[in-house]
N, C-alpha and C positions, 0 to 999 in steps of 0.2 A: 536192151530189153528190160524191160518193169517187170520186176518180184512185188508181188502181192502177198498179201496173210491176212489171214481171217482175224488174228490178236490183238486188239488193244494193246499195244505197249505202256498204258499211264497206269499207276495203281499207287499208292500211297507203304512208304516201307511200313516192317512191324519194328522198327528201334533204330537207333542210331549206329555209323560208328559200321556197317556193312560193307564188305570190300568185293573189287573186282572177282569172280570168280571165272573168269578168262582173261587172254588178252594178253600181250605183249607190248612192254615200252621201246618205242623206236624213234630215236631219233629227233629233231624237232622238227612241227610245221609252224605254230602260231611259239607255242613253249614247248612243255614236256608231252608227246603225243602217244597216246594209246591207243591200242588198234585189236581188231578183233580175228583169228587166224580163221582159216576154214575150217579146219578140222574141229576148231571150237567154236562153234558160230555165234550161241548166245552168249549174250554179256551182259551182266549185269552189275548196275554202280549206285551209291548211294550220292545222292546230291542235297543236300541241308534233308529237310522235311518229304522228298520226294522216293520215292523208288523205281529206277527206268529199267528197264531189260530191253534189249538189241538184239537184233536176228542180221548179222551180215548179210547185204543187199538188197537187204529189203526200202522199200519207199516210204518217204514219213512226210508227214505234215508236222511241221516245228514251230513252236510258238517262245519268245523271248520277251520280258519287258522291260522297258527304263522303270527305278527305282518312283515311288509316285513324289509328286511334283517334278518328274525330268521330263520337260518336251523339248524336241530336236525340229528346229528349223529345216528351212528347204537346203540348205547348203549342208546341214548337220546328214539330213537324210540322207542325201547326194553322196556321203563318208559311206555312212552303214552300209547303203545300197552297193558302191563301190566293194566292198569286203565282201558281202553276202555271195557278191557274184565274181570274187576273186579264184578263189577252187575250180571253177566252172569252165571247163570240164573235164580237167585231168581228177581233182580230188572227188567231186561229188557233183554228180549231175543235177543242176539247177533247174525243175519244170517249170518255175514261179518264184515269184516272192512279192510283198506288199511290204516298203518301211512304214511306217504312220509314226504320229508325233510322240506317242508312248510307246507302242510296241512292235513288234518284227513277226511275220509270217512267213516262213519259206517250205516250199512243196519239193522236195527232194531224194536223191539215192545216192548213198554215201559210195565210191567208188575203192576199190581196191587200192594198198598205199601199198610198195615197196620195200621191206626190208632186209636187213640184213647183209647182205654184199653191198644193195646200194641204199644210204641210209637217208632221211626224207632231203636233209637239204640240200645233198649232190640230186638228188630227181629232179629237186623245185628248182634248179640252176639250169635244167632241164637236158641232162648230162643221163648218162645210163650205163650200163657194167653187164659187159658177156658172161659175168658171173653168177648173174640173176636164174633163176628156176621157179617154178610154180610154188614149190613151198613155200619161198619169199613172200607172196602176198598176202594180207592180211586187211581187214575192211576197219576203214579210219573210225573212228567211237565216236558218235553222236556228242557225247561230251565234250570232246576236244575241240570239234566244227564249233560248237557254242563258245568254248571257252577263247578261241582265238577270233573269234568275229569282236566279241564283250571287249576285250584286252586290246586289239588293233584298235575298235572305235573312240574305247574311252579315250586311248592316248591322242587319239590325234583330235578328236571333240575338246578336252580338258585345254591341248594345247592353242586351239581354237579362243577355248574359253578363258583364257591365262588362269588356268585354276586348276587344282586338282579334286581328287575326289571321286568313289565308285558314280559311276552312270545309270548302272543296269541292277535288274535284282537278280538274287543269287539263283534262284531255280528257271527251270526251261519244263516247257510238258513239249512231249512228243506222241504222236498216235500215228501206227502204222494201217498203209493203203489198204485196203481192203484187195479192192477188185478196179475194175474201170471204170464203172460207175461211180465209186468212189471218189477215185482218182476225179473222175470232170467235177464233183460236186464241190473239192478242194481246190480246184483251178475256178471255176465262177466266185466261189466264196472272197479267194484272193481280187478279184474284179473289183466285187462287191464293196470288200471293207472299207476303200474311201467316201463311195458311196453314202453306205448304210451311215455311216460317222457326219455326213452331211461335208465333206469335202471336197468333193468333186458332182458333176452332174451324171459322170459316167468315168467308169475307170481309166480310162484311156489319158483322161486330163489330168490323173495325178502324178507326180512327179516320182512317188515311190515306189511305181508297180513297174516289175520288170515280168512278162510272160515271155515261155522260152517255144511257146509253139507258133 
Protein backbone atom coordinates (compact mmCIF):
# COMPACT_ATOMS: atom_id res chain seq x y z
CA UNK A 1 0.00 0.00 0.00
CA UNK A 2 1.10 3.76 -0.93
CA UNK A 3 1.44 6.36 2.07
CA UNK A 4 0.56 9.69 0.80
CA UNK A 5 1.15 13.28 2.49
CA UNK A 6 0.13 16.43 1.75
CA UNK A 7 4.06 17.83 2.75
CA UNK A 8 6.49 18.96 0.46
CA UNK A 9 9.64 17.44 1.95
CA UNK A 10 12.20 20.06 -0.01
CA UNK A 11 12.90 23.33 1.74
CA UNK A 12 16.20 24.85 1.99
CA UNK A 13 18.05 24.57 5.78
CA UNK A 14 18.47 28.06 8.07
CA UNK A 15 22.51 27.10 8.61
CA UNK A 16 24.99 24.53 8.45
CA UNK A 17 26.26 21.85 10.50
CA UNK A 18 22.25 20.29 11.58
CA UNK A 19 22.15 16.84 12.73
CA UNK A 20 19.77 13.93 12.64
CA UNK A 21 17.12 14.45 15.07
CA UNK A 22 15.91 10.73 14.76
CA UNK A 23 17.12 7.65 13.71
CA UNK A 24 19.34 4.85 14.36
CA UNK A 25 22.71 3.60 12.79
CA UNK A 26 22.31 0.01 11.75
CA UNK A 27 24.52 -1.82 10.32
CA UNK A 28 25.63 -1.49 6.52
CA UNK A 29 23.61 -1.56 3.17
CA UNK A 30 25.66 0.53 0.68
CA UNK A 31 28.19 1.87 3.92
CA UNK A 32 27.21 3.30 7.29
CA UNK A 33 23.11 3.09 7.14
CA UNK A 34 20.68 5.12 8.85
CA UNK A 35 17.30 4.50 9.31
CA UNK A 36 14.24 5.95 10.74
CA UNK A 37 12.25 3.92 13.81
CA UNK A 38 8.53 4.10 13.98
CA UNK A 39 8.00 5.37 16.99
CA UNK A 40 10.10 8.30 15.57
CA UNK A 41 8.98 8.65 12.10
CA UNK A 42 10.32 12.09 10.92
CA UNK A 43 13.89 12.62 10.22
CA UNK A 44 15.57 15.03 9.54
CA UNK A 45 19.33 15.62 7.98
CA UNK A 46 21.34 18.23 6.76
CA UNK A 47 22.92 17.59 3.39
CA UNK A 48 25.56 20.36 2.06
CA UNK A 49 23.21 23.50 1.19
CA UNK A 50 19.83 21.47 1.52
CA UNK A 51 17.43 20.62 4.38
CA UNK A 52 15.29 17.26 3.82
CA UNK A 53 12.84 15.80 6.50
CA UNK A 54 11.29 12.13 6.14
CA UNK A 55 8.14 10.77 7.17
CA UNK A 56 8.81 6.93 7.28
CA UNK A 57 6.84 5.29 4.50
CA UNK A 58 5.92 7.68 2.91
CA UNK A 59 6.38 7.83 -1.32
CA UNK A 60 8.81 10.28 -2.90
CA UNK A 61 9.80 11.33 -5.98
CA UNK A 62 13.81 11.67 -5.92
CA UNK A 63 15.79 13.47 -8.12
CA UNK A 64 19.84 13.00 -8.27
CA UNK A 65 22.53 14.65 -10.56
CA UNK A 66 26.03 13.93 -12.22
CA UNK A 67 28.36 16.76 -11.34
CA UNK A 68 27.95 19.26 -14.75
CA UNK A 69 30.05 18.14 -17.57
CA UNK A 70 29.49 14.16 -16.34
CA UNK A 71 27.29 12.28 -19.07
CA UNK A 72 26.76 8.55 -18.76
CA UNK A 73 26.55 6.46 -21.71
CA UNK A 74 24.23 3.66 -22.64
CA UNK A 75 26.23 1.14 -20.82
CA UNK A 76 27.01 3.79 -18.01
CA UNK A 77 23.19 4.02 -17.59
CA UNK A 78 22.67 0.30 -17.88
CA UNK A 79 25.16 0.50 -14.21
CA UNK A 80 23.00 3.28 -12.53
CA UNK A 81 19.74 1.66 -13.70
CA UNK A 82 21.12 -1.64 -12.41
CA UNK A 83 21.61 -0.08 -8.66
CA UNK A 84 18.53 1.99 -8.74
CA UNK A 85 16.66 -1.00 -9.15
CA UNK A 86 18.89 -3.29 -6.89
CA UNK A 87 16.76 -2.61 -3.30
CA UNK A 88 13.72 -3.46 -5.38
CA UNK A 89 11.85 -4.80 -3.47
CA UNK A 90 12.94 -6.00 -0.20
CA UNK A 91 14.69 -2.34 0.56
CA UNK A 92 12.39 0.19 -1.09
CA UNK A 93 9.74 -0.32 -3.47
CA UNK A 94 10.67 0.86 -6.93
CA UNK A 95 7.20 2.43 -8.88
CA UNK A 96 9.68 3.98 -11.59
CA UNK A 97 12.69 5.40 -12.47
CA UNK A 98 14.16 7.37 -15.72
CA UNK A 99 18.51 7.22 -15.89
CA UNK A 100 19.25 10.14 -18.39
CA UNK A 101 22.75 11.31 -19.31
CA UNK A 102 23.07 13.89 -16.33
CA UNK A 103 20.55 13.02 -13.97
CA UNK A 104 18.47 10.25 -12.19
CA UNK A 105 14.62 10.27 -11.29
CA UNK A 106 13.10 7.58 -9.19
CA UNK A 107 9.44 7.35 -7.88
CA UNK A 108 9.70 5.39 -4.73
CA UNK A 109 8.76 3.93 -0.90
CA UNK A 110 11.38 3.36 1.15
CA UNK A 111 10.62 -0.13 2.84
CA UNK A 112 11.23 -1.02 6.39
CA UNK A 113 15.01 -2.35 7.04
CA UNK A 114 15.80 -4.79 10.01
CA UNK A 115 17.57 -4.10 12.92
CA UNK A 116 19.01 -5.13 15.70
CA UNK A 117 19.00 -9.12 16.23
CA UNK A 118 19.37 -9.05 12.47
CA UNK A 119 21.79 -6.47 11.29
CA UNK A 120 21.40 -5.27 7.44
CA UNK A 121 24.01 -7.46 5.98
CA UNK A 122 22.88 -11.03 7.37
CA UNK A 123 19.12 -9.81 5.88
CA UNK A 124 20.85 -8.70 2.42
CA UNK A 125 22.58 -12.39 2.47
CA UNK A 126 18.93 -13.02 2.64
CA UNK A 127 19.26 -15.02 6.12
CA UNK A 128 16.81 -13.99 8.94
CA UNK A 129 16.74 -14.38 12.95
CA UNK A 130 13.57 -15.77 15.27
CA UNK A 131 14.92 -13.19 17.23
CA UNK A 132 13.38 -10.36 15.12
CA UNK A 133 10.07 -8.35 16.77
CA UNK A 134 8.42 -5.46 15.42
CA UNK A 135 10.48 -2.94 17.33
CA UNK A 136 13.26 -4.14 15.17
CA UNK A 137 12.01 -2.26 12.17
CA UNK A 138 12.88 0.95 11.22
CA UNK A 139 12.41 2.80 7.70
CA UNK A 140 15.78 3.01 5.54
CA UNK A 141 16.73 7.13 5.24
CA UNK A 142 16.22 8.62 1.95
CA UNK A 143 19.96 9.68 2.37
CA UNK A 144 21.42 6.38 2.52
CA UNK A 145 19.19 4.94 -0.78
CA UNK A 146 21.28 8.11 -2.40
CA UNK A 147 24.29 7.69 -0.87
CA UNK A 148 24.67 4.04 -1.87
CA UNK A 149 23.19 4.20 -5.41
CA UNK A 150 26.17 7.60 -5.92
CA UNK A 151 29.15 5.38 -4.25
CA UNK A 152 28.13 1.76 -6.13
CA UNK A 153 27.92 3.77 -9.48
CA UNK A 154 30.91 5.94 -9.30
CA UNK A 155 33.03 2.83 -8.50
CA UNK A 156 32.12 0.77 -11.08
CA UNK A 157 31.51 3.92 -13.90
CA UNK A 158 35.29 5.25 -12.67
CA UNK A 159 36.34 1.76 -12.96
CA UNK A 160 34.81 1.53 -16.39
CA UNK A 161 36.47 4.87 -17.00
CA UNK A 162 40.15 3.84 -15.72
CA UNK A 163 39.88 6.88 -13.58
CA UNK A 164 38.84 8.16 -10.70
CA UNK A 165 37.10 10.87 -9.36
CA UNK A 166 33.42 12.04 -7.74
CA UNK A 167 30.52 11.46 -10.71
CA UNK A 168 27.62 12.91 -8.86
CA UNK A 169 26.80 16.22 -7.16
CA UNK A 170 26.66 16.34 -3.60
CA UNK A 171 22.85 17.12 -2.91
CA UNK A 172 19.51 15.01 -3.99
CA UNK A 173 15.86 17.08 -3.71
CA UNK A 174 13.20 14.86 -2.72
CA UNK A 175 9.21 15.79 -2.71
CA UNK A 176 6.90 13.61 -1.13
CA UNK A 177 3.56 11.91 -3.02
CA UNK A 178 0.77 13.74 -2.45
CA UNK A 179 -2.27 11.68 -3.38
CA UNK A 180 -2.86 9.44 -6.57
CA UNK A 181 -3.25 11.84 -8.67
CA UNK A 182 -0.03 12.92 -7.78
CA UNK A 183 1.51 9.69 -7.84
CA UNK A 184 0.27 9.22 -11.92
CA UNK A 185 1.56 12.70 -12.71
CA UNK A 186 5.14 11.38 -11.36
CA UNK A 187 4.86 8.22 -13.24
CA UNK A 188 4.05 10.10 -16.83
CA UNK A 189 6.62 12.81 -16.02
CA UNK A 190 9.11 9.83 -15.63
CA UNK A 191 7.82 8.63 -19.32
CA UNK A 192 8.16 11.84 -20.55
CA UNK A 193 11.74 13.02 -19.47
CA UNK A 194 13.59 11.18 -22.48
CA UNK A 195 11.05 12.49 -24.53
CA UNK A 196 10.74 16.06 -23.57
CA UNK A 197 15.01 16.07 -23.64
CA UNK A 198 14.50 15.07 -27.46
CA UNK A 199 15.89 11.46 -26.87
CA UNK A 200 13.58 9.16 -27.68
CA UNK A 201 10.36 9.47 -29.77
CA UNK A 202 8.25 7.92 -26.91
CA UNK A 203 9.53 6.56 -23.49
CA UNK A 204 9.24 3.14 -24.19
CA UNK A 205 12.55 3.52 -26.70
CA UNK A 206 14.77 4.73 -24.05
CA UNK A 207 17.15 2.61 -22.56
CA UNK A 208 16.93 4.27 -19.03
CA UNK A 209 13.22 3.95 -18.04
CA UNK A 210 12.38 1.26 -16.03
CA UNK A 211 8.10 1.42 -14.97
CA UNK A 212 7.27 -0.88 -12.32
CA UNK A 213 3.45 -1.06 -13.29
Amino acid sequence: MIEFSNRDKRSKTQGRGAAALSGTQTGRLFGKQRTIGRKARHHQHHLSALFHAESGGATYFLTFAARPGVNFDRAERAIVLESVKWGHPELWELHGAVVMPDHVHMLLTPRGASVGASDSATRLRGASSDKRTPEDERWLSISEIVKGIKSVTARKINRRRGRDGSLWDDDYYERTVRDEDDFRVKMEYLERNPVKRGLAKNGSEWDGLWLGR
